[in-house]
C-alpha positions in Angstrom: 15.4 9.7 -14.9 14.1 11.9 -12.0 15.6 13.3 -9.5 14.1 15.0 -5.9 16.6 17.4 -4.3 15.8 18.6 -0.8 17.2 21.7 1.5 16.4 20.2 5.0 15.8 22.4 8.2 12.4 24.1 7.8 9.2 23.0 9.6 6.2 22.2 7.5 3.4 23.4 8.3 -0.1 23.7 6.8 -2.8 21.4 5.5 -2.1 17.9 3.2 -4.8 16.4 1.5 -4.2 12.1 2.0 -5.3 10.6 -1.3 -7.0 7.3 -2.2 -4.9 4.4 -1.1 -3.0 2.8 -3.5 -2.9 -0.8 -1.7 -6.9 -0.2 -1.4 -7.0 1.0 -5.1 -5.1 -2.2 -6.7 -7.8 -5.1 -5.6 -10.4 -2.4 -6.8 -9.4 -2.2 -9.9 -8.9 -6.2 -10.3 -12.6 -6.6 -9.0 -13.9 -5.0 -12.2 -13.1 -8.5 -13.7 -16.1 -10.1 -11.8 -18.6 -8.4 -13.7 -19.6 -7.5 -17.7 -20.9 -4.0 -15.9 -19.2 -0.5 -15.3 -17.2 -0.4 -12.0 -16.9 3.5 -10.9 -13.9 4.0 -8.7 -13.6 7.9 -7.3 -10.7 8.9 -5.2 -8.3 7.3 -7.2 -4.5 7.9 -6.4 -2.3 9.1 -9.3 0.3 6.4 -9.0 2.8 4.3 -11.2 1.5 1.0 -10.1 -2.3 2.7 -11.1 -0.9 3.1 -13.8 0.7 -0.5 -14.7 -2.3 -2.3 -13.0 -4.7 0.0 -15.7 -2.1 -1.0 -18.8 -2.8 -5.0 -17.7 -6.7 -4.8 -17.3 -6.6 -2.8 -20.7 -5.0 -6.2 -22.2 -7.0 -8.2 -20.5 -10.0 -6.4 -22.6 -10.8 -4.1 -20.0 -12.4 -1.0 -21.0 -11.0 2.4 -19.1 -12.4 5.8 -19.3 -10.8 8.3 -16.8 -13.4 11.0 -15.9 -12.3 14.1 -13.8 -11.7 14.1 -10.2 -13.8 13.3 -7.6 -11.7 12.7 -4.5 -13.8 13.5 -1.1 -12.8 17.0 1.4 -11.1 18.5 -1.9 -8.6 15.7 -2.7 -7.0 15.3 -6.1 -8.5 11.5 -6.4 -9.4 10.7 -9.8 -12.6 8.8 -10.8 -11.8 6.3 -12.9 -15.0 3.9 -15.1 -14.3 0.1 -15.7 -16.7 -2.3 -18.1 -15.2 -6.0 -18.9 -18.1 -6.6 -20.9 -16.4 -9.9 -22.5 -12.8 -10.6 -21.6 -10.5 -10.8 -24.7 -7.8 -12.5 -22.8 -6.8 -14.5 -19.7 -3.3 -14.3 -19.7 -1.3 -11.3 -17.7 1.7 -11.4 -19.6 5.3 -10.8 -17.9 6.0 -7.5 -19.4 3.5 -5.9 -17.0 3.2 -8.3 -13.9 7.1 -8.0 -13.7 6.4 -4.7 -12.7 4.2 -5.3 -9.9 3.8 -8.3 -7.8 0.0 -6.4 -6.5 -0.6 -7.9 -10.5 -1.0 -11.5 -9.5 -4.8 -9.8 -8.5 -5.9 -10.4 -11.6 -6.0 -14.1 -11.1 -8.7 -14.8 -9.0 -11.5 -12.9 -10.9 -10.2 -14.5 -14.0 -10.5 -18.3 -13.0 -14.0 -17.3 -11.0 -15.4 -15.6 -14.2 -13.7 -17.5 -17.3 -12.9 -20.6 -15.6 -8.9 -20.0 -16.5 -6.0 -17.9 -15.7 -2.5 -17.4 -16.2 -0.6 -14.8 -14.8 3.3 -14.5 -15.2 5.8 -15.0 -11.9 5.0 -11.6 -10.2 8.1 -8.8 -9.6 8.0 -5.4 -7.6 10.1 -4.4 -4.7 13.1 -6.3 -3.3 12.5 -6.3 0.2 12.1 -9.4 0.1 10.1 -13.0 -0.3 6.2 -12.7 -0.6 5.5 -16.1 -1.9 2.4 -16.2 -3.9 1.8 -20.2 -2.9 -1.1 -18.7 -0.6 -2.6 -17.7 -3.4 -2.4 -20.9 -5.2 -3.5 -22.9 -2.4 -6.7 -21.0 -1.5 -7.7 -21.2 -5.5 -6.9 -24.8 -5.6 -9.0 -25.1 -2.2 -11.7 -24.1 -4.4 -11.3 -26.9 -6.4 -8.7 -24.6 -9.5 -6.3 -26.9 -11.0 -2.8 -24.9 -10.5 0.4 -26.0 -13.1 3.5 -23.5 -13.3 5.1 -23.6 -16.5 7.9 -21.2 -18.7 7.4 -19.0 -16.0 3.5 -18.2 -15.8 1.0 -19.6 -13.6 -1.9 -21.4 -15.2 -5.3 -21.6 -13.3 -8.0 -23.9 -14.7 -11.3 -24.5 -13.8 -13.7 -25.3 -16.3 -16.8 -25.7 -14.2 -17.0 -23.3 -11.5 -15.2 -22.1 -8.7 -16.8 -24.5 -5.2 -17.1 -23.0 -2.2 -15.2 -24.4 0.7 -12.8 -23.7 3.6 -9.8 -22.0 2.9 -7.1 -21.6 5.9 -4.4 -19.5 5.2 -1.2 -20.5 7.3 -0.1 -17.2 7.8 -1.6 -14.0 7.5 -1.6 -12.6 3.5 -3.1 -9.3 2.4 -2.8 -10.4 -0.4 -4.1 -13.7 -0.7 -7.5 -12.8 0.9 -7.9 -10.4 -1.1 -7.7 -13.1 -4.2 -9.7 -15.4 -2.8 -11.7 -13.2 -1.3 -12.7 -11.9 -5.3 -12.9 -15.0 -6.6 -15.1 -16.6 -3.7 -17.9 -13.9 -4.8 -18.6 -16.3 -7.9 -17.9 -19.7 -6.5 -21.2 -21.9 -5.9 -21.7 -22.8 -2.5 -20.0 -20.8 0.8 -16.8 -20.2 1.4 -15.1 -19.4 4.5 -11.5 -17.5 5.3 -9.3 -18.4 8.4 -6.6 -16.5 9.5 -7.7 -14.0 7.1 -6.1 -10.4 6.7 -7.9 -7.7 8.8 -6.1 -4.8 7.1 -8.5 -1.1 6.3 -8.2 -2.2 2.7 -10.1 -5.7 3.1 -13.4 -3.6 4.5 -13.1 -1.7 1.7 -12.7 -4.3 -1.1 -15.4 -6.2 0.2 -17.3 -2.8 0.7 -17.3 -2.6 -2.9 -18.0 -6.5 -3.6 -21.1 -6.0 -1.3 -22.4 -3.1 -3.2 -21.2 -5.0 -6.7 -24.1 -8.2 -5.0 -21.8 -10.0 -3.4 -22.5 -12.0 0.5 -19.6 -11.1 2.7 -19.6 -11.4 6.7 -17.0 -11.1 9.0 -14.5 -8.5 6.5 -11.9 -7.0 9.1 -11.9 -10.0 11.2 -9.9 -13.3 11.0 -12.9 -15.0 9.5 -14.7 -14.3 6.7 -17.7 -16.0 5.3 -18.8 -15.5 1.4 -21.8 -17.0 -0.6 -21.2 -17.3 -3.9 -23.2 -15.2 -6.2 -24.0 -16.5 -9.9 -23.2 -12.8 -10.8 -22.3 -9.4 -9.7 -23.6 -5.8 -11.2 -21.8 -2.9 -11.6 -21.4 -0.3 -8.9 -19.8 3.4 -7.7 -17.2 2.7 -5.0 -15.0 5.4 -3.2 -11.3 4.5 -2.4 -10.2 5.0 1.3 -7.6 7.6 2.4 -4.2 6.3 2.3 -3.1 5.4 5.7 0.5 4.5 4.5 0.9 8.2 3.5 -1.1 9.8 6.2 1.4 8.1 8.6 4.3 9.1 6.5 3.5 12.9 6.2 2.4 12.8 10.5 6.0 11.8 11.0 7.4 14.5 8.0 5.6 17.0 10.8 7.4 15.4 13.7 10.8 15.1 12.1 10.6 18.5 11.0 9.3 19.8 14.2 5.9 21.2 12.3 2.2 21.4 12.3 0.5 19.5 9.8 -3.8 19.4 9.4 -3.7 16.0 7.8 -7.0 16.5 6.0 -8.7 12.8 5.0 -6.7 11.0 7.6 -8.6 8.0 9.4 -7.2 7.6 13.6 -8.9 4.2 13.3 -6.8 3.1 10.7 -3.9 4.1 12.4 -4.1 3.4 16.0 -0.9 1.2 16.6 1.4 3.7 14.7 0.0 6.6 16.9 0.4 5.2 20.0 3.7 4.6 19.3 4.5 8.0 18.0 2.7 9.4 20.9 5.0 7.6 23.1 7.9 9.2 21.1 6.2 12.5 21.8 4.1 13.4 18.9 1.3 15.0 19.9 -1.9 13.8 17.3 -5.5 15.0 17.7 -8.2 14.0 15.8 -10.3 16.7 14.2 -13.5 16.5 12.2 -11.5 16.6 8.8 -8.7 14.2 9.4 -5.5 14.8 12.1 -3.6 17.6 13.3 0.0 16.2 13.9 3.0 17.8 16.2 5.6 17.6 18.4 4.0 17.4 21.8 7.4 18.9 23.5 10.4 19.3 22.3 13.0 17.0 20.7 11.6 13.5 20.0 12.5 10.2 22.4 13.5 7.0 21.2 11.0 4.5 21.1 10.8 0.6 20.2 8.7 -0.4 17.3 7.7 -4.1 15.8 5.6 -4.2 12.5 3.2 -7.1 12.9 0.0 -7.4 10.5 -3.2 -5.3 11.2 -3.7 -3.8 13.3 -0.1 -4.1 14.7 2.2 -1.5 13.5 2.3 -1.5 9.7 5.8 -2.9 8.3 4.9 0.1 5.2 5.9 2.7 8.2 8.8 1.0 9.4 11.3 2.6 7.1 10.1 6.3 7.8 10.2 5.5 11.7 13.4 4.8 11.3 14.2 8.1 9.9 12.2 9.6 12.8 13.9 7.5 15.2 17.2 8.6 14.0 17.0 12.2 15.2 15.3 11.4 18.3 17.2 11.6 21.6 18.6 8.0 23.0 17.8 4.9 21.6 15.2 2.7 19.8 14.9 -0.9 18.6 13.0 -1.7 15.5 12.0 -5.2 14.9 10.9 -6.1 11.3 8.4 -9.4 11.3 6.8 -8.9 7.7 9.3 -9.1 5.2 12.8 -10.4 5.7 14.8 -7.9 3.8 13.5 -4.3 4.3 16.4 -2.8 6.0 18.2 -1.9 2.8 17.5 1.8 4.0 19.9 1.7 6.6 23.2 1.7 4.4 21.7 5.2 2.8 20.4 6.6 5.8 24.0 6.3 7.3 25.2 8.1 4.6 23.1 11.1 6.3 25.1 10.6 9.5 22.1 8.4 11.2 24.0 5.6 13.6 22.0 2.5 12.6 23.0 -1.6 13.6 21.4 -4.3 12.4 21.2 -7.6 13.9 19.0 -10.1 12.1 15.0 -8.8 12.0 16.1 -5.8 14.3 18.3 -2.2 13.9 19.2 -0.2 17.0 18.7 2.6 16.1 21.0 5.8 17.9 19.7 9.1 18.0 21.5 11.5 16.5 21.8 15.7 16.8 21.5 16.3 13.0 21.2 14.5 10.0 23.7 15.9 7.2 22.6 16.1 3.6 24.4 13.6 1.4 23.5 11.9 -2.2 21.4 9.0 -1.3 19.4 6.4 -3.9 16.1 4.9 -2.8 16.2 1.2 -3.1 12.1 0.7 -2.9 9.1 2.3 -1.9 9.4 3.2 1.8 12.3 3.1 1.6 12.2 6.4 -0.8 10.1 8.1 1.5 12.0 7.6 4.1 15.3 9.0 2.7 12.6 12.1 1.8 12.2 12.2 5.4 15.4 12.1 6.6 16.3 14.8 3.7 13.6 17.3 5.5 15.5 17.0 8.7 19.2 17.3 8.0 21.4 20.1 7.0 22.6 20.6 4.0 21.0 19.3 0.4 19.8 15.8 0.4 19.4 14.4 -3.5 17.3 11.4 -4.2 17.8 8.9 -6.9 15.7 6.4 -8.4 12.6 8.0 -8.0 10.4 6.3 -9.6 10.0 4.0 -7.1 8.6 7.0 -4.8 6.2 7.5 -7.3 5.0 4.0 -7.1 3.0 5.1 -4.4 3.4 8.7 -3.8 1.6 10.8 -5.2 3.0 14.4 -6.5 5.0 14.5 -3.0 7.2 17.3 -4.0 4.2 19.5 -4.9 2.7 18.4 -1.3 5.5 19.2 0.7 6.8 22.5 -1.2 3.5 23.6 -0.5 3.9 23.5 3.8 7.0 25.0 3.5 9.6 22.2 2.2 12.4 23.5 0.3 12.3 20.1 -2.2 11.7 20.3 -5.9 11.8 17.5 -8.6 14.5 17.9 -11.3 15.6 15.9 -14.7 19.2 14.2 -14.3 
């Protein structure tokens, strides 16, 4: 296994391409189930859970033909060629969806196309519960008949998907992006409430609308879908990453750098730049993306709370930390997403950061310097942030458990190394 040891104390500076996003990427790929034509993604991240999420669709009968690169302004983003001409199998078996809780995906374009589905319990990150009873309830709203036995979840519904109103009782990525998909083939119309607003809705149903399908009101809290008896292929282009694009402005500010974030979107980032502007990060939007410094001297502490979009993003809450950590006086974090996703905390101390917890908040105490210490990343931000804090501090910072960095990172060492980081990527 992997491991990424940094040598922290030098600015980065230069240019870093954002790739495709992975959280756009993931419903993408699961859309290609709605039709027996070629789906084209370009732009496509390089990522672990690409990776899984390809492995499942390929059992599902999926047929995957990687071709080149294609990402937009010089990006690495691969373009990636999808038929399910006839689905050889409805059942996402544990193996693969233990790996990944973004597999669960699959199960809305299988009951709207084949009239069944079964997809095992989902896994992925522990930070935490993200029930997938949303999920269930929205599919059943469409008149799918749900059972949950040895551990899979069976969806049945042998004539057709109905339109109708689904109301989500909190706010789900994830579940509108399901039922979202599977609305596309339903008969009748279907309407969202309390839907997701998120970058990565527009762009799913972006795609669904060139694939044929009816979609009003994406990126709003309502959205309103007639059911199509069919979709066609189409060529779609993943979005930039805003996840990473925030991650690598506040690599610049911790490091006290200058980074040309090339690809980066300000729209899709608005909450997390205001409050890193009231920190003191100076972030101007250019025509290839955003240029990202320290506006003047040593950072200030500043209170954060991760709400859904467009509130701050709970997938930047870790690395803020790290930020907030070497900033001068004090800053209170507030997690509101998931329940558990301060499991940072106990690692970042190790690096001399002065960190207290009370329930859904940390108080967070600046510090001079971070130290470099043996740390082990305990989920995705998470890893990134520890990455972060390792840029800053003194001393060699080495990361274990990597591989859930490269979950959604993609080739950060290479990135970084290349504005000046002193981090490389070696076998234990």
């Amino acid at each position: 296994m992997d491991r990424i040891v940094i040598r922290g104390g030098r600015p980065l500076e230069g240019e870093i391409y954002v790739g495709g996003a992975k959280n756009a990427a993931l419903p993408l790929m699961a859309a290609c189930l709605l039709t027996d034509e070629t789906l084209t993604l370009t732009n496509l991240p390089h990522l672990a859970d690409i990776s899984t999420l390809a492995k499942l669709l390929s059992t599902l009968g999926v047929e995957l033909h990687m071709n080149g690169n294609g990402g937009a302004g010089g990006s690495s983003g691969r373009v990636l060629e999808m038929t399910a001409g006839r689905i050889a199998d409805t059942c996402a078996p544990y193996d693969l969806v233990r790996k990944m809780r973004a597999s669960v995906l699959v199960l809305g374009p299988l009951v709207a196309r084949e009239g069944l589905g079964s997809v095992s319990l989902p896994g992925g990150c522990a930070i935490g519960t993200r029930p997938i009873d949303l999920h269930l309830a929205g599919l059943e709203a469409l008149g799918a008949e749900i059972e949950l036995k040895e551990g899979y979840i069976e969806a049945r519904a042998p004539n057709g998907l109905t339109g109708g109103e689904v109301v989500f009782p909190k706010v789900s990525v994830g579940a509108t992006e399901n039922i979202l998909m599977a609305a596309c083939l339903a008969s009748g119309e279907t309407r969202l409430v309390n839907a997701a607003r998120e970058p990565e809705i527009v762009d799913l149903a972006n795609c669904l609308t060139a694939m044929g399908a009816e979609i009003e009101g994406a990126g709003t809290a309502s959205i309103t879908v007639r059911g199509q008896s069919r979709l066609h292929g189409a060529r779609h282009e993943v979005i930039a990453d805003r996840i990473e694009a925030g991650t690598y402005a506040m690599a610049a500010a911790i490091t006290d750098g200058d980074l040309h974030l090339v690809g980066a979107r300000g729209e899709h980032l608005r909450s997390a730049l205001e409050v890193l502007g009231q920190a003191g990060v100076a972030v101007t939007e250019t025509n290839r993306g955003l240029q990202v410094r320290r506006a003047n001297g040593r950072l200030q502490g500043t209170d954060a709370m991760t709400e859904a979009f467009p509130g701050f993003p709970t997938d930047l809450q870790a690395q803020f930390m790290a930020l907030m950590a070497t900033a001068q006086g004090a800053a209170m974090i507030t997690e509101t997403i998931f329940e558990n996703r301060f499991m940072h905390v106990p690692e970042l101390a190790r690096m001399g950061a002065n960190v207290t917890v009370h329930g859904a908040s940390a108080l967070v105490r600046g510090v001079e310097r971070l130290t470099g210490a043996p740390v082990m990343a305990t989920d995705l931000r998470a890893s990134v942030s520890l990455v972060l804090a390792g840029l800053a501090a003194e001393g060699e910072t080495v990361l274990n458990r990597v591989y859930h960095l490269d979950r959604g990172y993609e080739r950060v060492e290479d990135k970084l190394s290349a504005c000046g980081a002193d981090i490389r990527r070696v076998p234990e």
